[in-house]
Backbone bond lengths (Angstrom), bond angles and torsions (degrees), N, CA, C in turn:
res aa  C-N    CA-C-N  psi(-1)  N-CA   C-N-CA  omega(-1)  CA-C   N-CA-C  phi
1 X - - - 1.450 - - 1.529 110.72 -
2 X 1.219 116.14 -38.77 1.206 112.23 -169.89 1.820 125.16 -82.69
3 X 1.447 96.24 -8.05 1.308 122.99 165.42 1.598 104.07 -77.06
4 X 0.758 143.26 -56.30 1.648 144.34 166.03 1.264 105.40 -45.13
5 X 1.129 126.66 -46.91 1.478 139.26 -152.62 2.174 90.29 -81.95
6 X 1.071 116.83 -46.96 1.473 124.50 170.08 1.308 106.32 -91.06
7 X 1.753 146.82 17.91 0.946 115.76 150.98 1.554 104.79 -109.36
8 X 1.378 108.77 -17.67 1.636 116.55 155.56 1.507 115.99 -38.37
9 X 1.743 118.12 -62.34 1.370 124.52 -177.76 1.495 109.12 -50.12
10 X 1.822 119.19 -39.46 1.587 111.04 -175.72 1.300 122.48 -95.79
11 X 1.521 97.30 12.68 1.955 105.56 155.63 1.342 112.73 -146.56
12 X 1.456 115.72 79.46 1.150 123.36 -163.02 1.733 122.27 -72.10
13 X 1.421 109.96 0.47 1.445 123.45 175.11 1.884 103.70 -80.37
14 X 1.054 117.21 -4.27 1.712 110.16 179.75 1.841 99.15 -113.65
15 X 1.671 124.43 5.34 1.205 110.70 166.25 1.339 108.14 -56.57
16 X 1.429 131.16 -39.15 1.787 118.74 -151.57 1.756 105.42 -87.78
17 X 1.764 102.45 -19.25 1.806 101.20 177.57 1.582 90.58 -79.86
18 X 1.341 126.23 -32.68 1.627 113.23 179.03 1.848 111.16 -49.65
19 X 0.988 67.62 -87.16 2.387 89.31 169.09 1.607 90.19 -7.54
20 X 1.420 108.68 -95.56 1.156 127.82 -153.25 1.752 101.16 -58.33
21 X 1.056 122.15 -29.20 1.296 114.86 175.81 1.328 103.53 -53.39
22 X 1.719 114.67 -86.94 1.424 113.02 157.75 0.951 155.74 -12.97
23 X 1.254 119.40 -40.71 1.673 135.73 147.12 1.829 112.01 -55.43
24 X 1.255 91.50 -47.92 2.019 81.13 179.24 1.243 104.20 -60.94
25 X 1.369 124.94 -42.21 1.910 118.98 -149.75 1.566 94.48 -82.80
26 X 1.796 115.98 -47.03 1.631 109.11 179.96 1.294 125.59 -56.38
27 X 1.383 106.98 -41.41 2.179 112.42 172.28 1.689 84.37 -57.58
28 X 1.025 118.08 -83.21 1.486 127.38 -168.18 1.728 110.47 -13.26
29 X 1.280 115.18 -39.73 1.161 122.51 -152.19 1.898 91.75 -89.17
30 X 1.687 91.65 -60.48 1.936 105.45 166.78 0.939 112.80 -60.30
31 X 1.337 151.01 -0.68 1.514 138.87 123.88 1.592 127.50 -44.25
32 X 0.968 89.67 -50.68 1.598 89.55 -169.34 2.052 95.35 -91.86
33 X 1.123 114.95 -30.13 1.862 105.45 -176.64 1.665 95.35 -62.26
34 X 1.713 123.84 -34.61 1.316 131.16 -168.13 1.661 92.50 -50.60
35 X 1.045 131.25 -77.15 1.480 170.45 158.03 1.401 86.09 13.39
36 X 1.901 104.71 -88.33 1.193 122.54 178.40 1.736 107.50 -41.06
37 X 1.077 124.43 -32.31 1.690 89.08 -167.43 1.333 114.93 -90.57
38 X 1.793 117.69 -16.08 1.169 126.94 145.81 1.834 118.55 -17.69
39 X 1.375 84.49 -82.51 1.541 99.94 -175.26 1.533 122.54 -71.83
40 X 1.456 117.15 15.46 1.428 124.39 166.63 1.316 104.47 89.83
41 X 1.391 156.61 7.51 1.025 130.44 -132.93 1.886 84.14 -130.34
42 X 0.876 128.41 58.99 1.235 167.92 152.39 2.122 95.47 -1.87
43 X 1.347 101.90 -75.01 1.625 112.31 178.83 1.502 123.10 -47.85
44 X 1.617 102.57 -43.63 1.855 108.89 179.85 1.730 94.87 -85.44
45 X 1.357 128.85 -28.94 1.477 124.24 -168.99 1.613 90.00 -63.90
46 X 1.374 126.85 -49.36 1.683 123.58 -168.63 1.227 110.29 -75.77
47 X 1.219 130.06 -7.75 1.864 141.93 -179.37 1.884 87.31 -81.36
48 X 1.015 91.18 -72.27 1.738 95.65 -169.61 1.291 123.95 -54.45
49 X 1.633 105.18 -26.58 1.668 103.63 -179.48 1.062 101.39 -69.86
50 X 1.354 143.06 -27.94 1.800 155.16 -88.68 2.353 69.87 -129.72
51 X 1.303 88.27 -61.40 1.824 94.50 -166.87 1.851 107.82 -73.87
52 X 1.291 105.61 -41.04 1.549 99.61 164.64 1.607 129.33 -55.21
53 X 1.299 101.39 -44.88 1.311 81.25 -167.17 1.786 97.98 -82.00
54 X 1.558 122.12 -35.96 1.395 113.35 169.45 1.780 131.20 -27.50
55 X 1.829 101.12 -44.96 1.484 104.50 177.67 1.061 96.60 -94.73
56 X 1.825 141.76 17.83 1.439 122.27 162.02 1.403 105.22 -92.32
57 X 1.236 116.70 -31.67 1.847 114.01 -171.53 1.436 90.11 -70.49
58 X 1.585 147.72 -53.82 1.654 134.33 -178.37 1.304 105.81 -34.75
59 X 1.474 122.64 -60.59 1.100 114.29 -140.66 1.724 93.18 -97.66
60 X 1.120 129.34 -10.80 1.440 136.40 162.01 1.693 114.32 -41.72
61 X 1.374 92.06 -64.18 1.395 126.89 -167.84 1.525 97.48 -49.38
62 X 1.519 112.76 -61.96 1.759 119.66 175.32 1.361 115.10 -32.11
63 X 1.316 116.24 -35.33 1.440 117.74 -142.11 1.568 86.44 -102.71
64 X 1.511 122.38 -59.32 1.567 127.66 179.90 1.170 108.14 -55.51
65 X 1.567 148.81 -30.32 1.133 147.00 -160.33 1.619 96.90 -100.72
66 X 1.208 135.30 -20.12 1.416 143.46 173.93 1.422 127.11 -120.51
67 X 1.019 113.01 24.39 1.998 123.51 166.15 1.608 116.71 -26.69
68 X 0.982 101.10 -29.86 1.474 105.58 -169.79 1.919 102.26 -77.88
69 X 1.068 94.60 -31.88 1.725 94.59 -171.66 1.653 104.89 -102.49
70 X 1.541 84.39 95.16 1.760 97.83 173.20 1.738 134.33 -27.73
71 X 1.593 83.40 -51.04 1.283 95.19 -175.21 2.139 127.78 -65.43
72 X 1.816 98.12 7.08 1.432 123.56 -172.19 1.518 98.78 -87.04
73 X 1.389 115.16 -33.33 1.179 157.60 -150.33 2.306 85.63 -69.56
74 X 1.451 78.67 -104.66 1.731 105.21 170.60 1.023 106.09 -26.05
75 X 1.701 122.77 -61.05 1.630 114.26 178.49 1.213 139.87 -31.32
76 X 1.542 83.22 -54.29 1.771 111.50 171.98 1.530 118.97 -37.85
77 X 1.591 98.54 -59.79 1.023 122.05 -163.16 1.331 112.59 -68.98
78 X 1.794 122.41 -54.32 1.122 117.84 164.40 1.559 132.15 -65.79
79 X 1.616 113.39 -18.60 1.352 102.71 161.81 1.751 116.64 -58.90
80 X 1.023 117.25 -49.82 1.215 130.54 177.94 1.615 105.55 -20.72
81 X 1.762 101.16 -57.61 1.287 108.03 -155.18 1.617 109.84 -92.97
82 X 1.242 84.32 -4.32 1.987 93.86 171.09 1.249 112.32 -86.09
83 X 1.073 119.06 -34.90 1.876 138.69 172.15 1.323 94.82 -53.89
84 X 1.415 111.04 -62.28 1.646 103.35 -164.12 1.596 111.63 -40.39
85 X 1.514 105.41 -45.10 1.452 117.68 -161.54 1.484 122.43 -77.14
86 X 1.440 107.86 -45.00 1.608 129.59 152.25 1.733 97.74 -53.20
87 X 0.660 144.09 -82.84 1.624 124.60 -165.91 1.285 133.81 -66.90
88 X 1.621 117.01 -4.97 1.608 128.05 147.19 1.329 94.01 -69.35
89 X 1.495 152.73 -42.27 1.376 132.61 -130.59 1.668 81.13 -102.77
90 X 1.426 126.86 -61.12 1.046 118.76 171.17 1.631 131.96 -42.55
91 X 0.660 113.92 -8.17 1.423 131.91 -165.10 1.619 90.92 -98.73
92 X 1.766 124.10 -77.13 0.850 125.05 177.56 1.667 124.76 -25.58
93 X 1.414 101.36 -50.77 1.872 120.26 -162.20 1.692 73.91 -69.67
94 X 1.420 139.21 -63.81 1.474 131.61 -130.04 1.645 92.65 -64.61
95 X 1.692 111.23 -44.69 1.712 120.65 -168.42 1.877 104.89 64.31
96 X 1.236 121.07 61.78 1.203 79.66 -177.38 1.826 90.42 -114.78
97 X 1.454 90.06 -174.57 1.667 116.17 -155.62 1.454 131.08 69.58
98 X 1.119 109.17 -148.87 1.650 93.43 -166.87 1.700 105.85 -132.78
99 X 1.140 132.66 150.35 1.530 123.62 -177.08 1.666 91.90 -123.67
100 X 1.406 101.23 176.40 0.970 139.59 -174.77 1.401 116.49 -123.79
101 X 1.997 114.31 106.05 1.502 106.74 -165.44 1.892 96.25 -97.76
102 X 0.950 138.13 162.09 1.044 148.97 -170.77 1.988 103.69 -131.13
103 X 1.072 125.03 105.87 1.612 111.73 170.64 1.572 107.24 -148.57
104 X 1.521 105.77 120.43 1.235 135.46 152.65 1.610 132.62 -70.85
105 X 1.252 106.73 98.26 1.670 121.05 165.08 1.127 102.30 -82.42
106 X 1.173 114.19 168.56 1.806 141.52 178.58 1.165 90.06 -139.33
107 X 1.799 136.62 -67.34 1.733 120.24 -164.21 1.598 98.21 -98.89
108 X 0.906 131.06 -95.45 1.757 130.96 168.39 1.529 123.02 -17.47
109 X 1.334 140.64 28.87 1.047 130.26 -144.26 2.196 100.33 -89.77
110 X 1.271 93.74 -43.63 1.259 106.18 178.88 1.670 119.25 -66.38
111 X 1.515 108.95 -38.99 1.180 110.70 161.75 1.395 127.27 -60.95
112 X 1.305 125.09 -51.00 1.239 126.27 175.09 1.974 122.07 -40.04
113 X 1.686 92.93 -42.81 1.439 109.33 171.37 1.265 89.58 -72.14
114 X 0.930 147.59 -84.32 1.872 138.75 -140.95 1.658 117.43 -74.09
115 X 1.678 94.07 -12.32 1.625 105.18 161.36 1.634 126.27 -77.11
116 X 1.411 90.94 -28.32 2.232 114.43 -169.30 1.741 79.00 -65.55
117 X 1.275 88.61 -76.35 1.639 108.54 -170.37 1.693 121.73 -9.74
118 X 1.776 97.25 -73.67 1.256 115.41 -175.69 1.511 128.20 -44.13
119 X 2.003 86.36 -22.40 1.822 107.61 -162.66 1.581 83.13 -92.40
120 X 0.870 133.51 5.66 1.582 129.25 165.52 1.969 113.15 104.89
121 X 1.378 101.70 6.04 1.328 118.53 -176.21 1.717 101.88 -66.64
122 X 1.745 112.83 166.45 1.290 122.10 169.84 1.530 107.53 -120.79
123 X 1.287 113.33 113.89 1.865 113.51 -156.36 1.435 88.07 -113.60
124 X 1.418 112.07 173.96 1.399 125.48 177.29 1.519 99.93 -172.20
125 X 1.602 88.77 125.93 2.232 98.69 -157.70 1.817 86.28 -108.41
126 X 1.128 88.29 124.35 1.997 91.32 152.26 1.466 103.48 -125.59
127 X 0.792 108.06 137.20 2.194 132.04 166.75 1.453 89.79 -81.00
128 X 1.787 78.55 139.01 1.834 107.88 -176.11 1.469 105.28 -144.70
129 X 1.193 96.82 176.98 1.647 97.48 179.04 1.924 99.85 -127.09
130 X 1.299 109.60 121.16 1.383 116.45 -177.13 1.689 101.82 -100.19
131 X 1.488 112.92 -176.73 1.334 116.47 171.97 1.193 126.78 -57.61
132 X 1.402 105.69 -28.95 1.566 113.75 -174.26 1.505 95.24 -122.11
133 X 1.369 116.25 35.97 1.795 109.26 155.93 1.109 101.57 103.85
134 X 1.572 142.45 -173.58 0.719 148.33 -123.55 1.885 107.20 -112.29
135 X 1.296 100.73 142.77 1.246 129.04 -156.72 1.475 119.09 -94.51
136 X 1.402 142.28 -178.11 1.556 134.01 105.44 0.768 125.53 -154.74
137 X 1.317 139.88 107.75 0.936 150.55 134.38 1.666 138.52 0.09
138 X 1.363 112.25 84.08 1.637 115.01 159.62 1.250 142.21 -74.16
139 X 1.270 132.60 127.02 1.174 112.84 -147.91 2.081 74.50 -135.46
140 X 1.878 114.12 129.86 0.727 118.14 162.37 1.623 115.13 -134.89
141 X 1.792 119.42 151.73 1.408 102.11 -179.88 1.297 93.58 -118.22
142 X 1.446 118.33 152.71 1.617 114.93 -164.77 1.699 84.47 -164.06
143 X 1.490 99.88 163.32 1.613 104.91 -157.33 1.789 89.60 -80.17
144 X 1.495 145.24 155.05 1.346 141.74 156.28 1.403 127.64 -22.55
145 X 1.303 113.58 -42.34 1.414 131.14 175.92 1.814 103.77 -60.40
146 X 0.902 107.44 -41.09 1.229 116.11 -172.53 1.689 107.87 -93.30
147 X 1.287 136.33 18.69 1.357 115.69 -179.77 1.212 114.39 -119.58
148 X 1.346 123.91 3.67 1.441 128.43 153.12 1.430 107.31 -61.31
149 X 1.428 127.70 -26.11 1.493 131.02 -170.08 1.349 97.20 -82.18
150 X 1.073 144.78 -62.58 1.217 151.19 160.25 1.109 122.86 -29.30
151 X 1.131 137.31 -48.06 1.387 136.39 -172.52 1.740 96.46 -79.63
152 X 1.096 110.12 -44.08 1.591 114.10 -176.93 1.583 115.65 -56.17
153 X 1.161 106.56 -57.41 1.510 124.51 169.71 1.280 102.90 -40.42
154 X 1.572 123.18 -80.13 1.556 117.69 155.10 1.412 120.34 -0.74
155 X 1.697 116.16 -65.94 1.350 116.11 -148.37 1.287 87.54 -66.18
156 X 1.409 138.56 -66.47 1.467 158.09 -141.05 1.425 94.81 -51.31
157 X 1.592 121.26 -49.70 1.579 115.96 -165.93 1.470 104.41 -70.98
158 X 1.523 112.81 -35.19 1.504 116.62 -161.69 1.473 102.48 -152.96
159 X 1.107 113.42 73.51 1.796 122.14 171.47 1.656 101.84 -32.11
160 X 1.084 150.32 19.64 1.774 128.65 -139.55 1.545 70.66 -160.55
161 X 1.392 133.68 -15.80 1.654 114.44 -172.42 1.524 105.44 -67.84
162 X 1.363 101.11 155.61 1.866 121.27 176.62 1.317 91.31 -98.96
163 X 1.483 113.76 149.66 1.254 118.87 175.34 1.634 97.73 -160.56
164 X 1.943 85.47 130.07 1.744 87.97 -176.55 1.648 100.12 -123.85
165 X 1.389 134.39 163.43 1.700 119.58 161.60 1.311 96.54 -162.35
166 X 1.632 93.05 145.32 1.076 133.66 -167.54 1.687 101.99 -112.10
167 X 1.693 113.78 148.56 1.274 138.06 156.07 1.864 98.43 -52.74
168 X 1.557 113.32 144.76 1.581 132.78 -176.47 1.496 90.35 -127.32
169 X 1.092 121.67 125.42 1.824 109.90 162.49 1.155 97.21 -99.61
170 X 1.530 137.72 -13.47 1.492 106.24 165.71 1.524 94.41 -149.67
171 X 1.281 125.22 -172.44 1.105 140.19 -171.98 1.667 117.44 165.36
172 X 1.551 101.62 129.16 1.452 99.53 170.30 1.735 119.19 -114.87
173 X 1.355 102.57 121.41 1.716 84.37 -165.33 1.517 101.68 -112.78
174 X 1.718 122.40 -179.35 1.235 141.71 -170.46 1.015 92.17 -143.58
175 X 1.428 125.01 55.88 1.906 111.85 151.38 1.239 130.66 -32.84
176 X 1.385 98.55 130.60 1.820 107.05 176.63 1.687 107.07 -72.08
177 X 1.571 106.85 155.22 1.399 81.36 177.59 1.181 128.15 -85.85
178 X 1.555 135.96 -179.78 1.784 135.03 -143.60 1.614 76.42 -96.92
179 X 1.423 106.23 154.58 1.694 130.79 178.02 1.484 84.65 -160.22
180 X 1.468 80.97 141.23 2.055 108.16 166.62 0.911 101.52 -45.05
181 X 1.679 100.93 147.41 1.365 115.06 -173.81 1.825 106.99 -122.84
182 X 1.511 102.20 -7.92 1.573 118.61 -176.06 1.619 115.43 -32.01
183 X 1.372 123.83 -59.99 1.211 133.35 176.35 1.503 133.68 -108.48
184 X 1.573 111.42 -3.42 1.274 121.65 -164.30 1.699 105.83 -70.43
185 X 1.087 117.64 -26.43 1.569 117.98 -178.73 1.683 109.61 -71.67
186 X 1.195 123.61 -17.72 1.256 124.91 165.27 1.334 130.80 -90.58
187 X 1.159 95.98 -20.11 2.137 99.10 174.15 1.776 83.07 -111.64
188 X 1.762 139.54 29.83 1.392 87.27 137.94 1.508 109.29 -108.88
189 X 1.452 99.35 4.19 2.269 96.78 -166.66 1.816 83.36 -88.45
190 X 1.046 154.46 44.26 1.657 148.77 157.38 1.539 91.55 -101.80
């Protein structure tokens, strides 16, 4: 490191692609350790802090040891804000943990459950009373990766479903097992 760190000093025009490099991958990293401590996962959150804060003191160091050169300055700053963005996006692609889909029918309510189901889902219906009468409520937990499938599946039985989801920090499930899903959305809306 410290060889970088002195061949940095004798070409001082690649400190601000350093900085900013560093700054994207460390937010990047405190994005996703943020994530993890949310969701309990306690062991990978201390792996990642372990590398964040390591590539934050490098690229710290650049910036305190060179005040005078503005442009160490900006780097900083915009790595920062590139990190932010790179580690939601990463974060997004990874999906991890599990959510909680929430969907309300008014006409399809039973179908929607016996549609989740069939696709190999674990549903759980409570009856409600909405503005215009009576409701129900499905309530399924399915890993993130998977809740775009769900909500879609939903739409197909009953375009008119509400659908809300929530973060799960834990969950233990008993998946049913997976069955074709090719035609089942049409023999349940008959």
């Amino acid at each position: 490191m410290a060889s970088l760190m002195s061949w940095l000093d004798l070409h001082p025009l690649f400190w601000p692609l350093f900085i900013f490099c560093a700054r994207v991958i460390d937010v990047s990293i405190g994005t996703l350790r943020t994530i993890c401590v949310v969701r309990g996962m306690r062991f990978t959150a201390a792996i990642l802090g372990f590398f964040e804060v390591s590539i934050w003191v490098t690229a710290i160091s650049g910036v305190l040891t060179h005040l005078d050169h503005w442009y160490n300055i900006v780097a900083y700053a915009l790595g920062f804000a590139t990190g932010n963005v790179m580690g939601i996006f990463i974060e997004q692609k990874l999906a991890m943990g599990m959510q909680m889909i929430r969907l309300i029918s008014c006409s399809q309510s039973a179908a929607v459950a016996a549609g989740l189901r069939l696709a190999g889902y674990v549903v759980t219906e409570v009856k409600g009373q909405g503005l215009r009468g009576q409701v129900s409520i499905s309530f399924v937990v399915a890993p993130r990766k998977e809740t775009p499938t769900v909500m879609r599946l939903a739409r197909q039985i009953d375009p008119e479903v509400v659908s809300t989801v929530e973060d799960v920090r834990s969950a233990h499930l008993h998946p049913l097992s997976p069955v074709e899903t090719k035609s089942w959305v049409s023999a349940i809306r008959k």
